[in-house]
C-alpha positions in Angstrom: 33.3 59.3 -5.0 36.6 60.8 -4.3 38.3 58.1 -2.2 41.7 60.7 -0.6 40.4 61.4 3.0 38.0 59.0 3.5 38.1 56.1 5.9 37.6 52.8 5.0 37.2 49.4 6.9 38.6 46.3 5.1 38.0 43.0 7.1 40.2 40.0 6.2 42.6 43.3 5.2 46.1 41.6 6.5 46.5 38.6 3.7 45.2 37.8 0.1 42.2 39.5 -1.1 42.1 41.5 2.0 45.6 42.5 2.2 45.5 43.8 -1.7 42.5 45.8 -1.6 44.1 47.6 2.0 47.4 48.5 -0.3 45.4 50.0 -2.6 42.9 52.2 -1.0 45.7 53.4 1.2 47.6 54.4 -2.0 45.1 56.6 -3.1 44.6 58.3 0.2 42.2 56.6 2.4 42.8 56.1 5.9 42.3 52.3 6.4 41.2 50.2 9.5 42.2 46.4 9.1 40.1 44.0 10.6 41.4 40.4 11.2 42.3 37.9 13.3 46.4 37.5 12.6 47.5 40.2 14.6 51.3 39.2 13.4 50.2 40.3 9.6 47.8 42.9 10.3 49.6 45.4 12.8 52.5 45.6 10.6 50.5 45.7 7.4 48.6 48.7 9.2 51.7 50.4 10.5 53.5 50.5 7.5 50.2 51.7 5.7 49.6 54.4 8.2 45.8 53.0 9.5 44.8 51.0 12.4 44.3 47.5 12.9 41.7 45.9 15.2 42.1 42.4 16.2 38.1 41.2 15.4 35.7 38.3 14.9 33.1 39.4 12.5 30.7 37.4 14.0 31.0 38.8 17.0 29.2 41.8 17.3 31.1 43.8 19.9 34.3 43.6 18.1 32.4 44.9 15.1 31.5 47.7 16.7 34.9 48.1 18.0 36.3 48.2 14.6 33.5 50.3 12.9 34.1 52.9 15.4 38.0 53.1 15.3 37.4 53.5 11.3 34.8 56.4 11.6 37.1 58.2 14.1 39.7 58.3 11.3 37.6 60.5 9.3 33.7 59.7 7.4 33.3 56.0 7.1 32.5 56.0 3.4 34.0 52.1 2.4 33.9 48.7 3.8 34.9 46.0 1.8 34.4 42.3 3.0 37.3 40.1 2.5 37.0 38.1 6.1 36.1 34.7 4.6 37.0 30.7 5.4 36.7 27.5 3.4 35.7 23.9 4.2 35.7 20.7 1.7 33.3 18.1 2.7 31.1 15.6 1.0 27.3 15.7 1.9 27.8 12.2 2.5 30.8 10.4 2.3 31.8 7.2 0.4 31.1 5.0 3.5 27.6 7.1 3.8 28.9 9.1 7.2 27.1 12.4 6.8 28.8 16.0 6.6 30.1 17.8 9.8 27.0 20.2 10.3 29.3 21.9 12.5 31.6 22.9 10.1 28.8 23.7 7.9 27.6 25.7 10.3 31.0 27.5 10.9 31.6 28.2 7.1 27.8 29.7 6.8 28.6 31.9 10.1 31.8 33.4 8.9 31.1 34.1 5.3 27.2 35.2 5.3 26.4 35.9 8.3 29.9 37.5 9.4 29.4 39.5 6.3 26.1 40.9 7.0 27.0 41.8 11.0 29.7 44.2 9.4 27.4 45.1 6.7 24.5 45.8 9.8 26.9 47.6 11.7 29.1 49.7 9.5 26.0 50.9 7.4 24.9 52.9 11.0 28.0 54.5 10.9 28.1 55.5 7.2 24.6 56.8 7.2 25.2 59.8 9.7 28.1 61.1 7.2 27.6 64.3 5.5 26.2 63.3 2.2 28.4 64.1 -0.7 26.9 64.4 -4.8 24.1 63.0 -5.1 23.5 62.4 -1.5 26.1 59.5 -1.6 27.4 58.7 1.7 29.3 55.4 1.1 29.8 52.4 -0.3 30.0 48.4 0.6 31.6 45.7 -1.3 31.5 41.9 -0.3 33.4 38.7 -1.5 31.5 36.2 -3.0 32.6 33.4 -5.1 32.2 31.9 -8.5 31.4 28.7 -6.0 27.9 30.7 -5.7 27.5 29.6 -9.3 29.4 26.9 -10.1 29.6 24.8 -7.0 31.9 22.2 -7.2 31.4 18.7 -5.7 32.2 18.9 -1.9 31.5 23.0 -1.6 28.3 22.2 -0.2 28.6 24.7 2.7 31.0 27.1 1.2 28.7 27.7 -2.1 25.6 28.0 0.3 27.7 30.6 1.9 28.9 32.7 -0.8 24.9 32.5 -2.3 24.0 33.8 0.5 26.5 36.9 -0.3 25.2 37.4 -3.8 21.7 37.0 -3.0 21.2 39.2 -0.4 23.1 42.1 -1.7 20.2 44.0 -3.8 18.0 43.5 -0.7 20.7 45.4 0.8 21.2 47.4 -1.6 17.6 48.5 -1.7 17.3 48.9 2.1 20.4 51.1 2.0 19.5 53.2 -1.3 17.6 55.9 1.0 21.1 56.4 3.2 23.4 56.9 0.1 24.6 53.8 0.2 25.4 51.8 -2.4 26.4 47.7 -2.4 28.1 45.8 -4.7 29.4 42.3 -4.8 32.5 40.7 -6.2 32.5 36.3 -6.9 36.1 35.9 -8.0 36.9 32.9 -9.4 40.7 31.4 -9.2 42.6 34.0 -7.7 46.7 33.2 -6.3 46.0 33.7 -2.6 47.8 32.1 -0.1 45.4 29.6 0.1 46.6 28.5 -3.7 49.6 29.3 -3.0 50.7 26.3 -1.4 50.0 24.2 -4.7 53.1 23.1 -6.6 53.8 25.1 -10.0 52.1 22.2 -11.7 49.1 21.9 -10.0 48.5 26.0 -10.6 49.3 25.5 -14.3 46.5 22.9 -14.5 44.3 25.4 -12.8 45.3 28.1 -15.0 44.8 26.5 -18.2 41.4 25.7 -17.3 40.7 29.6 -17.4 39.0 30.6 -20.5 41.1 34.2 -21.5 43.5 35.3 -20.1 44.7 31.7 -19.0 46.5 32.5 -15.4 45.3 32.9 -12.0 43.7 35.9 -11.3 45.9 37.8 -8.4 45.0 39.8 -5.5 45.8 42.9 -7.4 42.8 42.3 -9.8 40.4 41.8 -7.1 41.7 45.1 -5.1 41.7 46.8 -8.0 37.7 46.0 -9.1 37.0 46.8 -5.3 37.8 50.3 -5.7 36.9 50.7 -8.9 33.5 50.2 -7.5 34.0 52.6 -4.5 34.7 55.0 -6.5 32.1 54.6 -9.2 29.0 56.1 -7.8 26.8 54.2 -10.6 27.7 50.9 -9.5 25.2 49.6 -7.1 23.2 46.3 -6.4 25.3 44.3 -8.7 27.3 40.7 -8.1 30.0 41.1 -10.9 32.5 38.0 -11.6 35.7 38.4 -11.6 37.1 35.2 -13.1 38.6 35.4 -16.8 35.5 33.4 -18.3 35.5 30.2 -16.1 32.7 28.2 -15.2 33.3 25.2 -13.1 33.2 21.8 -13.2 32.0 19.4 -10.9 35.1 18.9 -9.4 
């Protein structure tokens, strides 16, 4: 799929994964529509990328909508990629026996799988009354997942739920879409530098690194973005979780 012209909706698109993945659709002509919730990142970020930026929850629907129909007025909706995401580290129990926050499991399971699948729910409508291009494709989604969906480490009790959730309902998906022209993909990245690792000491990222298996370094942004639209593009690519994490399997903690 020829990605110049289209429109394309990238939640979490104003930092990180997110932020990456927006860069590099717009540099190959697509008209992008940030969603996110840091309005002092993503209007910029939008501005200077010559898209949009809609200031959304994706758990609530109505924003969604908002969103998904700002993108399709910027020309056919034919990529959404998930980025919108949070993270929570908790012990089902802890040392004293006081039990996990099943708010905050709650929380984490709302934004990550169940966020996901409103946009997925929502944006799908939009794509599927595009004109259909080769093949009758009319789009395609890509969500974040996590190597956590594999290799869930000790206190990513609700986060790992979350991110299985991603991978295992995207062939569903996948297959409920296929008669639309839409295809779904999934990404688990494993240790990538986002902000979020970014505020470990040099050290502490060298110890992470060196626990990769080839190449040993945190993966980056860049390598995400760049496997999103790799798999926009690639209209064979469908119903698949691919890792993205140099070799690594986890440990328990």
């Amino acid at each position: 799929m020829d990605i110049t012209g289209i429109s394309a909706l990238v939640t979490g698109g104003a930092s990180g994964l997110g932020e990456a993945t927006s860069r590099l659709l717009a540099s190959r002509g697509a008209k992008v529509t940030i969603l996110d919730m840091q309005d002092e990142k993503g209007q910029p970020l939008a501005e200077e990328l010559g898209g949009s930026y809609v200031h959304a929850d994706v758990t609530k629907t109505e924003e969604v909508k908002a969103a998904v129909a700002l993108a399709a007025e910027a020309g056919p909706l034919r990529a959404v990629v998930n980025c919108a995401g949070i993270g929570w580290a908790q012990r089902t129990i802890d040392r004293e026996g006081n039990p996990h926050d099943l708010g905050a499991f709650e929380k984490v399971v709302a934004v990550n799988l169940i966020g996901s699948f409103n946009v997925i729910r929502i944006a799908a409508g939009a794509m599927s009354k595009t004109e259909p291009l080769e093949f009758g494709e009319r789009g395609a989604i890509v969500n974040t997942a996590s190597v956590a969906a594999f290799d869930g480490q000790i206190g990513q009790a609700s986060y790992s739920a979350s991110k299985g959730g991603v991978v295992g309902m995207t062939l569903p998906i996948a297959r409920d879409l296929a008669p639309a022209g839409i295809r779904v993909c999934t990404i688990a990245p494993g240790l990538i530098d986002t902000p979020l690792l970014g505020m470990l000491p040099d050290d502490q990222k060298a110890v992470l690194a060196s626990s990769v298996l080839f190449p040993q370094r945190l993966g980056t942004p860049e390598d995400f973005a760049s496997l999103a639209v790799e798999i926009v593009g690639n209209g064979y690519l469908n119903g698949e979780t691919i890792r993205l994490d140099g070799g690594i399997r986890m440990p328990p903690k």
